[in-house]
N, C-alpha and C positions, 0 to 999 in steps of 0.2 A: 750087187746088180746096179748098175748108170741107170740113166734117166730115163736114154731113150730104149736100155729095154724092160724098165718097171711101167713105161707108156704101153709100149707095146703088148707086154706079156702078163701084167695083170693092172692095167688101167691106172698104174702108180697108186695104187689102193695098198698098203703092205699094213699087218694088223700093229697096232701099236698097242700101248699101255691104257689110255685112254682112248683108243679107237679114234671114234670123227673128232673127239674133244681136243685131243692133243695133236690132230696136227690138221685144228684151225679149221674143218670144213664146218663142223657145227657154229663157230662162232660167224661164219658168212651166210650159213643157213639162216640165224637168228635173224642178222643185219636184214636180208632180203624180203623174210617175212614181218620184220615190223615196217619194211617200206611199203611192201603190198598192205601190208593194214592200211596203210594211209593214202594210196590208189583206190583202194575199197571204198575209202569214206570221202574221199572227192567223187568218184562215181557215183554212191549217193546222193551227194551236194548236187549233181548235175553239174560239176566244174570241170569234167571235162570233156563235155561241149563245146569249150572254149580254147581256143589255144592255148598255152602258157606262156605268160609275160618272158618269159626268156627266148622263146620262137619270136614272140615280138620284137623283143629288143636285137636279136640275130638278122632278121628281117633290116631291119633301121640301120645296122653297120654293114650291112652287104652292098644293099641302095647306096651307102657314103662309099663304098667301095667298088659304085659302079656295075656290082651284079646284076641279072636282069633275071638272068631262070633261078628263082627264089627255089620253086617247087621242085625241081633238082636237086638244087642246094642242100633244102630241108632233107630230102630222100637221104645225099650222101652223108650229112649230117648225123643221121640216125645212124647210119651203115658205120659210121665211123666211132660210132659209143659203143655197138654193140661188139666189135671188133675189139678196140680195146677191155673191155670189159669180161672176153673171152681170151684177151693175151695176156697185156702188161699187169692188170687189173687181177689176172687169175694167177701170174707167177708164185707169190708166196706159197701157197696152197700145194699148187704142183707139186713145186720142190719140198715141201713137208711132206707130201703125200709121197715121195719117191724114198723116205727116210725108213729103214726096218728096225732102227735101233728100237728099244721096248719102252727105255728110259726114258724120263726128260729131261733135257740139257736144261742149267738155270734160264737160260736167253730165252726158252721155248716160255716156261714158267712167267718170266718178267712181260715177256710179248702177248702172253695172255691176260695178265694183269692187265697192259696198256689197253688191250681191247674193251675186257671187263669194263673196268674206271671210263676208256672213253664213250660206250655205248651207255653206259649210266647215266654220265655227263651230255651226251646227245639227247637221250629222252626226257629229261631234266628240264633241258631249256624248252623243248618243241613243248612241255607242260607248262613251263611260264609263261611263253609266247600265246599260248592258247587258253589260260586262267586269264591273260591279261585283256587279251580280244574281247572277252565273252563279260568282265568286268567294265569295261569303256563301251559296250556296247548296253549294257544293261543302266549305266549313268546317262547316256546319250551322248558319251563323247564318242566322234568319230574318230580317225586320220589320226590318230594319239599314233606319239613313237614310245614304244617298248624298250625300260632303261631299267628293269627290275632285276632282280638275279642276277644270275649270270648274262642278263645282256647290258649291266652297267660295262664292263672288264669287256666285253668284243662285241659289234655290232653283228656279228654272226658266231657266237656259240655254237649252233647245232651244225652248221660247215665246217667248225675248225676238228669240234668233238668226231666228227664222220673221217674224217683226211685222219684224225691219231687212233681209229678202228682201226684202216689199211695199217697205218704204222705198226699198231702191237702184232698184226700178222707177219710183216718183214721181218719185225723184229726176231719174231718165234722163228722167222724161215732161215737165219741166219746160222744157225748149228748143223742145218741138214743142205746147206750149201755149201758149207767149211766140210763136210762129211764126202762132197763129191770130188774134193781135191785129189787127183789123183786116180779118179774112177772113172772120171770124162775125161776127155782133151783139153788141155789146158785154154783153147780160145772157146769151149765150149761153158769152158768153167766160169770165164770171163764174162761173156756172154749171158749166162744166166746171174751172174754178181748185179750185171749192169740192167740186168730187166727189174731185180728187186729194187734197187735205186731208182729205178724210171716211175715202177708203180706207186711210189711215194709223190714222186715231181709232178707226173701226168695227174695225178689225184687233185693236185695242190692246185695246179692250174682250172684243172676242168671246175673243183669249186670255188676258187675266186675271178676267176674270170671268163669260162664260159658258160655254166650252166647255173654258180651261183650267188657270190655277194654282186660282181661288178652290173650284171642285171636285172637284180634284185635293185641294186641301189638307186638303179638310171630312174626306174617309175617310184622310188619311194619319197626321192628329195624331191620329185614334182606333186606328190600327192600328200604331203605331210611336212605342216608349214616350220616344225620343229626340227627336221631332221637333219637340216643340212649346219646344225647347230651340235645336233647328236654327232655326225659325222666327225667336228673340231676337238670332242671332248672324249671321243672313245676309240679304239683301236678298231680296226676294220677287221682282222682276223685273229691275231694271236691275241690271248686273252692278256691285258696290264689294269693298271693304274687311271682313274678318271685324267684327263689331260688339264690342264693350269691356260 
């Protein structure tokens, strides 16, 4: 059965070995719920009342850009995350999800591994970053920059960790797209090749430069007189080596 009629005909849900585990809905289930965890606890914080510094700093390149209906903007803004996030964003999934094989192919296996490892390594850091907060605030240091753990080696660990979650999903999606060779149309088959590739790129983008290091970084070298020292000595996203 193709794609478009395991969509049609039973919501591309086909039972597998592992059921939601093996092809990838559980490990996005998880992702989603430890981000509403942390909606949850800004909603307590009463943070958000406030805009977020990324709407702000969106704000600041539109005005440089001339835009005037911000509030528009913002609207299509959204409209356009949520979009993604129901297409490019949901490909792997899909196309695991259209797979009946019972087995799992090693790719499935390694691509869950990626997942596993890099949502360990996301939670990890969001724990260092937040031992280190509550440690500099308890000494009475303010505006301190966070260079412990894992944020010596990338000035954003838990963005890069998040971009190699999507990863280990492509990567898993990648046996149950080789599976449709020859069961769709060839420009169909293409076409969904190139949406798994995209869902990597548009990820990459959307966390370093729209929603998170490059905005992140615009209010932190103004508010943290160390940072733009941090900036010299560490990588902005892929995790390396202190820089000389």
């Amino acid at each position: 059965m193709g794609v478009s009629g395991s969509w049609c005909g039973q919501l591309g849900i086909e039972p597998r070995l592992l059921g939601a585990i093996a092809d990838g809905q559980c490990g996005c289930d998880i992702d989603w719920i430890a981000h509403g965890a942390g909606i949850l606890k800004m909603w307590r914080e009463g943070r958000l009342k406030k805009e977020f510094p990324r709407y702000q700093y969106q704000r600041i390149v539109w005005q440089k850009e001339g835009k005037t209906t911000t509030a528009l903007a913002l609207q299509v803004d959204a409209i356009s995350q949520g979009l993604a996030n129901a297409s490019f964003f949901a490909f792997p999934v899909f196309i695991i999800a259209a797979n009946t094989r019972e087995q799992l192919h090693l790719l499935e296996l390694i691509g869950l591994t990626v997942w596993a490892m890099a949502f360990v390594m996301e939670s990890i850091a969001d724990l260092q970053k937040v031992r280190f907060l509550k440690e500099m605030k308890k000494a009475g240091m303010h505006r301190q920059v966070c260079n412990i753990g894992l944020w010596k080696f990338s000035r954003h660990p838990n963005y890069f960790a998040q971009w190699m979650v999507w990863n280990g999903l492509v990567i898993a999606a990648v046996p149950s797209w080789l599976a449709l060779k020859g069961v769709e149309s060839d420009v169909l088959w293409w076409l969904l090749g190139l949406g798994l590739l995209m869902a990597s790129i548009f990820m990459y983008r959307t966390l370093v430069y729209i929603t998170g290091a490059v905005p992140s970084e615009y209010y932190s070298v103004r508010k943290r007189s160390g940072y733009a020292e941090y900036q010299k000595q560490t990588n902005r996203f892929f995790p390396g080596p202190k820089k000389c």
